[in-house]
C-alpha positions in Angstrom: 0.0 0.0 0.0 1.2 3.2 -1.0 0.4 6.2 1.1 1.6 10.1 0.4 2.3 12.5 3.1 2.8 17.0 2.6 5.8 17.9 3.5 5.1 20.4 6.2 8.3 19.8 8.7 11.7 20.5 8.8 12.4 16.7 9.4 10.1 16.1 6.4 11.8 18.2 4.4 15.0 16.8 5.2 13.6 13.6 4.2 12.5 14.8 1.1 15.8 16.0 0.6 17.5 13.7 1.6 15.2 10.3 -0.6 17.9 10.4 -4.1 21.1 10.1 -1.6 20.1 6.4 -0.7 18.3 5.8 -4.0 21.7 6.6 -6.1 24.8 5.4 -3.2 25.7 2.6 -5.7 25.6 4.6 -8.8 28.9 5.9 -10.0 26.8 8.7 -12.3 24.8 10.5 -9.9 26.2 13.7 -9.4 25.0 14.9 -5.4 23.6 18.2 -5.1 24.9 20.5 -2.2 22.5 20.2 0.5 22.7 23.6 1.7 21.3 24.6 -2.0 18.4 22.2 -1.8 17.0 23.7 1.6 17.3 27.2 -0.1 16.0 26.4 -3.3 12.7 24.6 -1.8 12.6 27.1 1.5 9.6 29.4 0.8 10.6 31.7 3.4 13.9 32.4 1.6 14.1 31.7 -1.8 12.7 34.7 -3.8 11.3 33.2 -6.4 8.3 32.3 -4.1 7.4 35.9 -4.5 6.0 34.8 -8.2 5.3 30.6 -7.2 3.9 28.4 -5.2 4.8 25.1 -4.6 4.0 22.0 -2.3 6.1 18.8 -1.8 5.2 15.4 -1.3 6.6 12.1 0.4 5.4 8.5 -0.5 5.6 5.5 1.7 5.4 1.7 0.8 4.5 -0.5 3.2 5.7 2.2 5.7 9.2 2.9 3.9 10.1 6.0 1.7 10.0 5.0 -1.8 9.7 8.6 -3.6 9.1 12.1 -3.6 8.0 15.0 -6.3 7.3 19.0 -5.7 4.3 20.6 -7.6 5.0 23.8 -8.7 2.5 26.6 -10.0 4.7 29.3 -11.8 2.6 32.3 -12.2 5.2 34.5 -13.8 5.3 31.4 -16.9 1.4 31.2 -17.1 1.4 35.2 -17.5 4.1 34.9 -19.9 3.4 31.8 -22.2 -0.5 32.1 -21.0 -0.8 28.4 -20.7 -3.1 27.4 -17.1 -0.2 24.1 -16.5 1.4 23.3 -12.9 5.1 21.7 -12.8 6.7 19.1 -11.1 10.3 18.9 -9.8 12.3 17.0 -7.7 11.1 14.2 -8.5 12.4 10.4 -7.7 10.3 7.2 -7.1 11.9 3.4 -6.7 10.9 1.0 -9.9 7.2 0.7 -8.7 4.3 1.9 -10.8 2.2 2.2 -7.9 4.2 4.4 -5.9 5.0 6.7 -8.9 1.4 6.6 -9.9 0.7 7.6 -6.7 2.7 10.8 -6.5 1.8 12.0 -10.0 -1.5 11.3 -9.2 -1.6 13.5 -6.2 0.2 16.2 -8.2 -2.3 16.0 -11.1 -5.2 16.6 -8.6 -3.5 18.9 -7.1 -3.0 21.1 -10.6 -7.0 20.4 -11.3 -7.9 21.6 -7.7 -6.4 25.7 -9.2 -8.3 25.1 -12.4 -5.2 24.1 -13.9 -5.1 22.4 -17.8 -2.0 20.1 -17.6 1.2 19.5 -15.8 4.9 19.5 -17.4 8.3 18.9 -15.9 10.6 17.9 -14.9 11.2 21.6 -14.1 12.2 24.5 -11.5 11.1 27.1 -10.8 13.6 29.5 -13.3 15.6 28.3 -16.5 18.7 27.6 -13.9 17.5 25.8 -12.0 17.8 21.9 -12.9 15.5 20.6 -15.5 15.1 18.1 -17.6 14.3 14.3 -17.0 17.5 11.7 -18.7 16.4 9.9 -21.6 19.7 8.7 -23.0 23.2 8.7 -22.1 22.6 6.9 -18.5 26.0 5.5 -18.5 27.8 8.9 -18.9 28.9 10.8 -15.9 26.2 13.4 -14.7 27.1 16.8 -14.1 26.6 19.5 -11.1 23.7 21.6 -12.7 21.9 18.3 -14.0 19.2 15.7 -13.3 20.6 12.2 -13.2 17.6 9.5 -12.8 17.5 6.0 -13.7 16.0 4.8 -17.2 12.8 3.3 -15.6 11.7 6.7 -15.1 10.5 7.2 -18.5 9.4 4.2 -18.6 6.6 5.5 -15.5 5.9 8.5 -16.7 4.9 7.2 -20.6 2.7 4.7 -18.6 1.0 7.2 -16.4 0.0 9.3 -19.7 3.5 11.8 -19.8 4.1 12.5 -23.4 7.3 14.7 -25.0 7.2 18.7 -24.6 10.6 19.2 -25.7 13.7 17.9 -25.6 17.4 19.2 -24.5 20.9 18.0 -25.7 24.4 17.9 -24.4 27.5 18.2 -26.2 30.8 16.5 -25.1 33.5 18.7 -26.8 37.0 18.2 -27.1 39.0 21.3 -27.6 40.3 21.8 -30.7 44.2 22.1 -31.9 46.4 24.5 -33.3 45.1 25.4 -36.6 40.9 26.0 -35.8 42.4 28.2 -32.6 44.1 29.9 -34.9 41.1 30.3 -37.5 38.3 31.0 -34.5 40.9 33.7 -33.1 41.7 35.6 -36.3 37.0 35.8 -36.9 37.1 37.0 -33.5 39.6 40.0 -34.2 37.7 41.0 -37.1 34.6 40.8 -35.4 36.3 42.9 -32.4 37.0 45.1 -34.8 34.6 45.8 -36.7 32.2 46.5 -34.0 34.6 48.4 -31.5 34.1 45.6 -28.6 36.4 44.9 -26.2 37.7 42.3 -23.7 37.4 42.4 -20.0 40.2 42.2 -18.3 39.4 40.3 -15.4 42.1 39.2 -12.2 39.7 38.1 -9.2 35.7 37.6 -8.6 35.3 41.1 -7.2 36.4 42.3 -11.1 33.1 40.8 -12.6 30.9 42.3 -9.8 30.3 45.8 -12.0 29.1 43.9 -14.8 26.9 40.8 -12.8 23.6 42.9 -12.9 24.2 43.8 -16.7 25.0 39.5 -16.8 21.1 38.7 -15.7 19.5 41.0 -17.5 21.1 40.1 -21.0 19.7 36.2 -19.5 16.3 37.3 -19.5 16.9 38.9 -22.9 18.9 36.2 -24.9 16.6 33.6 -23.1 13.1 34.6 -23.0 12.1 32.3 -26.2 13.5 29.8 -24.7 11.1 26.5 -23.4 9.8 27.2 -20.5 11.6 30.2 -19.3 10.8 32.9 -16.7 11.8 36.6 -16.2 14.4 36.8 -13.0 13.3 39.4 -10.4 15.5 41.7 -8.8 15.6 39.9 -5.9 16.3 36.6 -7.2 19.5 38.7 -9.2 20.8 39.6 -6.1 20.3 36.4 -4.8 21.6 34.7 -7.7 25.0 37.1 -7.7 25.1 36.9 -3.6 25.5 32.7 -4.1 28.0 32.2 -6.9 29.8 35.1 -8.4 32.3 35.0 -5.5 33.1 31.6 -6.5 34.1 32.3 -10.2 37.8 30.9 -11.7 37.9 34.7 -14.0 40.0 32.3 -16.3 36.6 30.7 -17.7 34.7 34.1 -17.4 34.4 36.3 -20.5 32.7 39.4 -20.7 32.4 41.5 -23.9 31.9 44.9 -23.8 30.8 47.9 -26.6 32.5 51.0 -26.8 30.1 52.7 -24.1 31.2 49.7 -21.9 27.7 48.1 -22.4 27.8 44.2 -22.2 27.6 43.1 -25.2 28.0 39.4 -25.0 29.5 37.0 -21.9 30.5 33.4 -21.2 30.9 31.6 -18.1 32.8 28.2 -18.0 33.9 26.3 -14.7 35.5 23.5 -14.2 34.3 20.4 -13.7 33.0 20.0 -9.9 31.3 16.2 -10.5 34.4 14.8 -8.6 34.6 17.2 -6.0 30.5 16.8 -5.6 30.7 13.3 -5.7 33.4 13.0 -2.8 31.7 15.8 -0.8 28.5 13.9 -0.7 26.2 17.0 -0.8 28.1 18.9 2.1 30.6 21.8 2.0 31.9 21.2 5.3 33.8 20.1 7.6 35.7 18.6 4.5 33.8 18.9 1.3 35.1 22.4 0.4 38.5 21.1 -0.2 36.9 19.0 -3.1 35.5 21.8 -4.5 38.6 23.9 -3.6 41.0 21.2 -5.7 38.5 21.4 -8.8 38.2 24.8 -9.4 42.0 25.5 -9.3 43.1 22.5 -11.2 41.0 20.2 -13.8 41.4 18.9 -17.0 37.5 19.4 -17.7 35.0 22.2 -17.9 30.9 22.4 -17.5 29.8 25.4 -20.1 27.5 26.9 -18.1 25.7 30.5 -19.1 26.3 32.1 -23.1 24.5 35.2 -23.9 24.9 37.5 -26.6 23.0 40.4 -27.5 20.4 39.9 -30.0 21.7 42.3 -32.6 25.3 41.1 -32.5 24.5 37.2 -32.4 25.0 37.0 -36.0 28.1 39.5 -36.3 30.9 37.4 -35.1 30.8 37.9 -31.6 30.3 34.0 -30.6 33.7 34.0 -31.7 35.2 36.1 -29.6 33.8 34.5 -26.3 35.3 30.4 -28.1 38.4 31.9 -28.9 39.1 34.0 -25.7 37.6 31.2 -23.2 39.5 27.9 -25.2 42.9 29.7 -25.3 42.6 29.9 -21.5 41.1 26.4 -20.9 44.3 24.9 -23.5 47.0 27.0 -21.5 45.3 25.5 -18.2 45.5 21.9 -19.3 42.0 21.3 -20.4 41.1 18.7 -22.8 37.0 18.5 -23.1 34.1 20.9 -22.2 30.8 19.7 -21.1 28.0 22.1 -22.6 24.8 22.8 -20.5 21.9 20.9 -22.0 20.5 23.4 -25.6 17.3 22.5 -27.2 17.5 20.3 -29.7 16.0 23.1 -32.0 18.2 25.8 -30.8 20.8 25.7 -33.7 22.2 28.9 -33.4 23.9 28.0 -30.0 24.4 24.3 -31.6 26.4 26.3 -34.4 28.8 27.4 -32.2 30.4 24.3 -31.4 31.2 23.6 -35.6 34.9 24.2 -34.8 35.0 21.3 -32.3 35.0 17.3 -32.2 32.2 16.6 -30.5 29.8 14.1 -29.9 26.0 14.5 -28.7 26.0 11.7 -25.1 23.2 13.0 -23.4 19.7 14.4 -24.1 16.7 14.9 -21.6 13.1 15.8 -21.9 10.3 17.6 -20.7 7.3 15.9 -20.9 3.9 16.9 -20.6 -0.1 15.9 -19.6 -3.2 17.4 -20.4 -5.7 17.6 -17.9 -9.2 15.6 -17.8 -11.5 17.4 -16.2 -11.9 14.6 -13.4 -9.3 12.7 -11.8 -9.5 9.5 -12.6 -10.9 9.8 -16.0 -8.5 8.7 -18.8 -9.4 7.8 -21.8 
């Protein structure tokens, strides 16, 4: 028997926090997520995005054990932008039992119908950074920090309980490329640089990228808002997003472009690769697990892509190029050998296009998938 409980504790919470640690201690590709970040993320006294959501989160218990867990989240800043009525779900994980995942999609579902909602899609956050996207292939390649790693049999539940593909994300493995495209990318990039009076950066320590970190979010909301799924970012959750990881930046792997009134005109931030150190730290930054982290930022011989913006009006003019060449002649001098991009729609082929002057190899994709709504629970045809 199967039987869900709200989370509405702090000991519940941790719980539901807590579920993926034991489901994924034998798996060598599950990437843990910093605990610390969880509690914020799904806090609705802290994180700011609550100021435009609402969310609940559930437990599920068979035959008096934890066997899953899922978040419902109602995103009112995405209906009043895309105008569609749909609730999400998040966090979700569920051992290989129909029942039990039945049961807490079910209780989402209801949920969504009980606010006059149309359908429910996910897996997704509540903004375009935080993790979304449920694994569909490439389960035997190593995860990374700002992904979802989940076990094949969850598509397997959710095409059973009436889930259906939304859209669907890819990630490139790159290698870095040698001598002669370097050479080719860097010589587009100075005429590019030239042609449009733009300049580099110069950037020594986090504190440098500070003037330019509001400028960095706002060119996301620009360069993004087409995007699947994605919502404005307040002021608030700026700050908050600035407060929590700018002063962890390596300023080798940050690139910011500017225009000759020292407006951004296009940025890149690369890191490297903090699987290992995650993996060791087991979710916790201390006593030990900084050191991980520590030891990967300052030497690795692989980098997660995280954030590319350019302005809209330069995208076409030559500027991707400055941000590959300026960013891969750093990551060669420092040793690195592959990049891991952050997962691109599958239809975005401008940002695909900017990978042409690398080997590289498509090894993961993940989905959103989505279900319409009967008007009662319990009614599918």
């Amino acid at each position: 028997m199967v039987q869900i409980v709200k989370v509405e504790t702090k000991k519940q919470l941790h719980d539901f926090i807590m579920f993926p640690f034991g489901l994924y201690k034998d798996n060598p590709y599950w990437v843990p997520p910093l605990i610390a970040d969880e509690k914020f993320t799904l806090s609705k006294d802290k994180n700011p995005a609550f100021e435009n959501s609402e969310a609940e989160y559930w437990l599920a218990y068979k035959d008096g054990k934890l066997a899953g867990r899922i978040a419902g989240i109602v995103s009112h800043s995405y209906i009043k932008k895309w105008g569609n009525p749909y609730a999400r779900f998040g966090w979700v994980d569920f051992i290989d039992d129909l029942e039990v995942s039945k049961a807490l999609f079910d209780t989402v579902e209801n949920w969504a119908r009980e606010k006059g909602l149309k359908a429910v899609h996910g897996p997704l956050g509540f903004t375009d950074l935080d993790k979304e996207g449920m694994l569909v292939e490439g389960f035997d390649e190593m995860g990374t920090f700002v992904t979802i790693y989940n076990y094949p049999y969850y598509v397997k539940h959710l095409e059973a309980h009436g889930y259906v593909k939304d859209a669907d994300w890819i990630e490139f493995d790159l290698k870095m490329p040698g001598p002669e495209v370097v050479k080719k990318v860097e010589e587009l990039a100075k005429r590019a640089m030239e042609k449009y009076r733009l300049r580099v950066v110069p950037l020594k320590k986090p504190k440098d990228v500070l003037p330019y970190a509001k400028s960095v979010f706002d060119m996301i909301n620009v360069a993004y808002e087409h995007l699947y799924g994605t919502v404005p970012l307040s002021e608030k959750q700026i700050e908050c997003y600035i407060k929590q990881y700018f002063s962890f930046l390596n300023t080798d792997y940050v690139c910011l472009i500017v225009d000759e009134q020292n407006q951004l005109a296009g940025f890149g931030i690369m890191f490297p690769s903090l699987t290992r150190a995650a993996q060791k730290a087991r979710g916790r930054l201390f006593p030990f697990g900084f050191i991980h982290f520590l030891q990967a930022i300052r030497k690795n011989d692989t980098l997660d892509l995280y954030l590319i913006a350019i302005r809209p009006e330069l995208r076409s003019k030559g500027v991707p190029y400055v941000l590959i060449s300026e960013l891969t002649k750093t990551a060669i001098k420092n040793g690195v050998v592959r990049g891991i991009a952050s997962p691109e729609l599958e239809t975005n082929h401008a940002v695909h296009s900017m990978w042409r002057n690398f080997e590289t190899r498509i090894h993961r994709r993940r989905r959103c998938f989505i279900k319409k709504l009967e008007d009662e629970p319990g009614n599918h045809s």
